[in-house]
N, C-alpha and C positions, 0 to 999 in steps of 0.2 A: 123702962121705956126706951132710954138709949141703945140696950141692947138690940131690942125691939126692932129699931128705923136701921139701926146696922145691918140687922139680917136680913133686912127686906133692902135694904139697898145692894147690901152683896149679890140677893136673886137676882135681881136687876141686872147689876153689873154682867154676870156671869151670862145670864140668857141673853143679854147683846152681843157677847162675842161672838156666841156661838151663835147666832141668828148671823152676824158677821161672816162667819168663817161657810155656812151653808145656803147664804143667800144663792138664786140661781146666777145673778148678775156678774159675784165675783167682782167686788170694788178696789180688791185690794191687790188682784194681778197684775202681772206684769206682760202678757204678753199681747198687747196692742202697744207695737213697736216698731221703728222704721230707721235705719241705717243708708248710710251711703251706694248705689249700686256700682259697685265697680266695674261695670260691664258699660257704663253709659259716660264715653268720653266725647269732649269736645262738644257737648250738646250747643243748637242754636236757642237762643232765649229769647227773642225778639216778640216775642209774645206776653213779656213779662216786666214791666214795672214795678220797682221797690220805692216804697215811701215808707221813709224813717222820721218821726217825728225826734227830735232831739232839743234837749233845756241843757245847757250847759254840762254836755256831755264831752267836753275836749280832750280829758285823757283816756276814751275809747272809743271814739267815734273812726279814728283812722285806721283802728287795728281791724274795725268791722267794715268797715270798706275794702280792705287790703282784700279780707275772705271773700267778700262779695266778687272780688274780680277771678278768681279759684273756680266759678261755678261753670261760666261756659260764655261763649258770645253772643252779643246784642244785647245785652240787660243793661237795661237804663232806670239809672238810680237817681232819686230824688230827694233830699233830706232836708226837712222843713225845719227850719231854723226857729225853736217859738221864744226867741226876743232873750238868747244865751248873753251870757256877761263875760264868758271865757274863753270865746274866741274857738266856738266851735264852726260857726260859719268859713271863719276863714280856714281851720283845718280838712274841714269836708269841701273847700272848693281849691284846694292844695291838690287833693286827691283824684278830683276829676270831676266830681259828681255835680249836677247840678243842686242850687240851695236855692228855697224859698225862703224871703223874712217873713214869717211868719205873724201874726198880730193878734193882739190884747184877746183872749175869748170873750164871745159875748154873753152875757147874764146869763146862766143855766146850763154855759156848754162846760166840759171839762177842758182841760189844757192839751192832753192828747187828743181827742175826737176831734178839735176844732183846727189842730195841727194836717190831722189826716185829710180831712175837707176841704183845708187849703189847698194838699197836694193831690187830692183826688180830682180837681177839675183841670189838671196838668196832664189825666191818664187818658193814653189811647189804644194801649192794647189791650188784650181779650184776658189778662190777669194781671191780679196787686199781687206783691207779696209784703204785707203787711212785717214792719221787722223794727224791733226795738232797739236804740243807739246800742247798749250793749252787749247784743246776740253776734257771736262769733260762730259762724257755719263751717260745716267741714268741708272740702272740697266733694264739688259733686253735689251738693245734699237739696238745690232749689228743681235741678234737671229729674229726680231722682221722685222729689214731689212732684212734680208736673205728670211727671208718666203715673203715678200715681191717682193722680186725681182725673186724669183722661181715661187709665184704661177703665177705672171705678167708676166714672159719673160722678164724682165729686166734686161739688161746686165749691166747699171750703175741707181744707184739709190746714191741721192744726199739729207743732213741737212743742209737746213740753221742753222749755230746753232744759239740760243739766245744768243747775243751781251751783255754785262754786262751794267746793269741800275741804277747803286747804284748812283753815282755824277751828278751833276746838268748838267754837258756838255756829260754825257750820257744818261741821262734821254731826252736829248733835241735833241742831234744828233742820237742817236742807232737807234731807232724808222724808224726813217727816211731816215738812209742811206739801211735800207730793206724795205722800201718804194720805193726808188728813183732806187734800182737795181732791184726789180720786173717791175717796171717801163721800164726798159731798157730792160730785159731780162724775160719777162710775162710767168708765171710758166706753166700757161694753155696751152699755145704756144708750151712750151719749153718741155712738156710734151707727146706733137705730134706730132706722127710719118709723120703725112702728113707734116707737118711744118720745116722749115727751122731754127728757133728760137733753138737755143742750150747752155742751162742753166745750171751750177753746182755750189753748195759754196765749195770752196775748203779742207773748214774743217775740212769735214766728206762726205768721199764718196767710198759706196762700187760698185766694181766693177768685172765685169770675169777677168779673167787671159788671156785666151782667145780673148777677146776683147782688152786687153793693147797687148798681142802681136799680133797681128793683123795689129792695127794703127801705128805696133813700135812706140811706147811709150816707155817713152818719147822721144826718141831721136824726133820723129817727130815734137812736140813741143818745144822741149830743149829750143828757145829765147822769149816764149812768160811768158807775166807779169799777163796779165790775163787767168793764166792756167789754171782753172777750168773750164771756159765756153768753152776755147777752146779747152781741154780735150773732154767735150761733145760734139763739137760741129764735132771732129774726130771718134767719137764712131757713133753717129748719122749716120753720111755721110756713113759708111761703114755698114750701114744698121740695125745696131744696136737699138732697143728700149732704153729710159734714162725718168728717173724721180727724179724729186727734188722739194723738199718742206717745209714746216716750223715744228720747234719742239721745245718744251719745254723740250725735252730730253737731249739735246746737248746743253751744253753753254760753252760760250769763257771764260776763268779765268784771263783772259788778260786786268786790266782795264786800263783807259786811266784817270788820274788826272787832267788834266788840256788841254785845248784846241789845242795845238801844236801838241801832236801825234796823236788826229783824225786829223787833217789837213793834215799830213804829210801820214799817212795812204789812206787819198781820193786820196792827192795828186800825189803818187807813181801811180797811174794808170787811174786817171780821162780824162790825153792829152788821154795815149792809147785806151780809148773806143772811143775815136773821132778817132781813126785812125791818128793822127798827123794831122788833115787835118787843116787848116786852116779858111776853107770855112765854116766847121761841127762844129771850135768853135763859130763864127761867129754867127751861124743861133741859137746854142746852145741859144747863149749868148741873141740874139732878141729875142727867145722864154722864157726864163729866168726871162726877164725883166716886157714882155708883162703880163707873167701869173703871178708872184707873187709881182709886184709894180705897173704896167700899170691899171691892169684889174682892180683889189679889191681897192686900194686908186685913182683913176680917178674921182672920186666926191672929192677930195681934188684941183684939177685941172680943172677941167670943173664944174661948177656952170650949168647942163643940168638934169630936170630929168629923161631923156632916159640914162643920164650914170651914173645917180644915180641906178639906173635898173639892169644896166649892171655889177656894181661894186656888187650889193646885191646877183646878181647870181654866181658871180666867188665865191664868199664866200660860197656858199651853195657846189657849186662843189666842191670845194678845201674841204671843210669839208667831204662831202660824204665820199669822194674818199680817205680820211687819216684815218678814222674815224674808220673802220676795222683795219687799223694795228695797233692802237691806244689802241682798244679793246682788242686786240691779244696778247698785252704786258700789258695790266691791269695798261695801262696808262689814265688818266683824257684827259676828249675829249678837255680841255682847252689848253692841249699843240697845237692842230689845228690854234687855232690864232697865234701861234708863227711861222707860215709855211712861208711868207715873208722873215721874217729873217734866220729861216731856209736855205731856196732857196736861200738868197743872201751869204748865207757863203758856201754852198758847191758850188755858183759859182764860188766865191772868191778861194777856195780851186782851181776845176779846171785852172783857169787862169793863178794859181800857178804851178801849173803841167803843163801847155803850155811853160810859161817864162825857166823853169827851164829846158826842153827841149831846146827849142831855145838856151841858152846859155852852153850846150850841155850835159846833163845830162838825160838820157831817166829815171832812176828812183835807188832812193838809198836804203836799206834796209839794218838795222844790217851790217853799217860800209861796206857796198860791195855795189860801186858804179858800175853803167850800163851807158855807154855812150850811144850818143841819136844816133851815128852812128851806134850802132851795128846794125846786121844784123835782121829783127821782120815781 
């Protein structure tokens, strides 16, 4: 009987990858990507507003201002102070920028949305650029979007930014947690206008003015956790063109030392990409199993060589298909054989996000707890 559920999980495993690897959408490329133009100096910016919502982000809040001044003239920056303890207010008004005090979210908004809100009735030109306290931009890289999203008709254009790679539990998870969410949300997809798919990183994302009052924004999204995609996914619906992609322009200054805050970071929003659903961790959780334990070690358990076969092909898929964002990050294709283990910790992470829900907890962040009743 056990042998049984093995084999049929290894089919499993094995026909995902390769459904993976020959989808037409290609979730797992890399080339929806954007870089610095070095051809565009001195750009004027006065068109553009940055609201940064920032919780006690004092020891990187002045290094992302520093870059912000790198981009070109007239960008006027705003950094909404939401009630820090560590004397980020006073470092971001060191630097120049204007601060709003920020105040207490009201029942069902999140701590950033309602930071943003704040600072959005402060905006009057024709673009946000929406930008997280520890995105560090490269110079050039806000002008660079702008032309970008004018000569395309782009009302929101979206950076992954580059995840910090220094320590061993980022070198090993970073890679892969922008693997695992183009996976979820396929850039190519999310890119088109035909397409239902609506993509953003929240970390960096320029957008119309226009377009945010349109969707009212954020009031419209105030309770949701995974606000970027669902930002896009209100801009889309209301007819809007969006594009988001990968860059070496933008990186998070934000590292993670040791394994507990990736975990806690997947975990804040892993149940909510399932929708709370039950049924969605479930299938999650069979699909999890099949492809990164069933499929590839199933000649550890079947003595077959049809599933000696089957186990040699999941490996080649799974390498494929990793092997580009691997390259992307100017990582050794050898971290690929760690994809197993990988997969079994950001399951482990999700499960942790399900529990933590159920015993009522929708998701915690910088000391500001969200019950799993609210309203999403």
């Amino acid at each position: 009987m056990m042998t049984a559920v093995a084999t049929y999980l290894a089919i499993l495993g094995v026909i995902c990858w390769w459904g993976l690897v020959f989808v037409p959408w290609c979730p797992w490329s890399t080339k929806e990507q954007i870089e610095t133009d070095s051809q565009i100096k001195n750009a004027a910016l006065n068109s553009i507003t940055v609201l940064i919502p920032a919780r006690d982000e004092a020891p990187l809040i002045q290094q992302t201002l520093a870059a912000l001044d790198e981009q070109g003239s007239g960008l006027r920056i705003i950094v909404i102070d939401d009630q820090s303890t560590d004397g980020t207010a006073e470092k971001a008004t060191q630097y120049g920028a204007q601060v709003i005090s920020g105040t207490a979210p009201p029942a069902g908004w999140s701590g950033k949305l309602w930071a943003l809100e704040q600072g959005l009735h402060k905006v009057q030109t024709s673009h946000v650029l929406l930008l997280d306290a520890d995105i560090e931009l490269a110079s050039g890289i806000v002008p660079t979007l702008l032309e970008k999203a004018q000569k395309e008709n782009l009302a929101l254009v979206s950076l992954m930014a580059e995840l910090p790679l220094q320590r061993f539990t980022e070198r090993m998870l970073m890679p892969a947690f922008i693997y695992f969410f183009k996976l979820l949300y396929p850039f190519s997809s999310s890119n088109n206008p035909k397409s239902r798919v609506a993509a953003a990183a929240g970390g960096c994302i320029l957008i119309e003015t226009q377009a945010l009052r349109k969707i009212d924004a954020f009031t419209s999204i105030h309770g949701a956790l995974i606000d970027d995609c669902t930002l896009a996914a209100h801009v889309k619906k209301a007819g809007f063109q969006t594009w988001v992609g990968l860059t070496h322009s933008a990186k998070s200054q934000r590292g993670y030392d040791e394994l507990k805050p990736i975990w806690d970071m997947v975990a804040r929003t892993a149940y909510t990409q399932l929708n709370y659903s039950p049924l969605l961790l479930f299938i999650c959780t069979l699909l999890m199993v099949s492809m990164f334990w069933a499929a590839p070690f199933a000649f550890l358990m079947i003595t077959n060589a049809k599933i000696a076969v089957i186990s040699l092909m999941t490996w080649i898929a799974m390498l494929l298909t990793y092997t580009p964002t691997l390259i992307y990050y100017h990582r050794s294709l050898l971290w690929g054989l760690t994809l197993p283990i990988i997969g079994t910790l950001y399951l482990a992470m999700t499960w942790t996000s399900a529990y933590r829900y159920w015993q009522g907890e929708r998701a915690s962040w910088k000391d500001r707890r969200y019950e799993s009743n609210t309203q999403h």
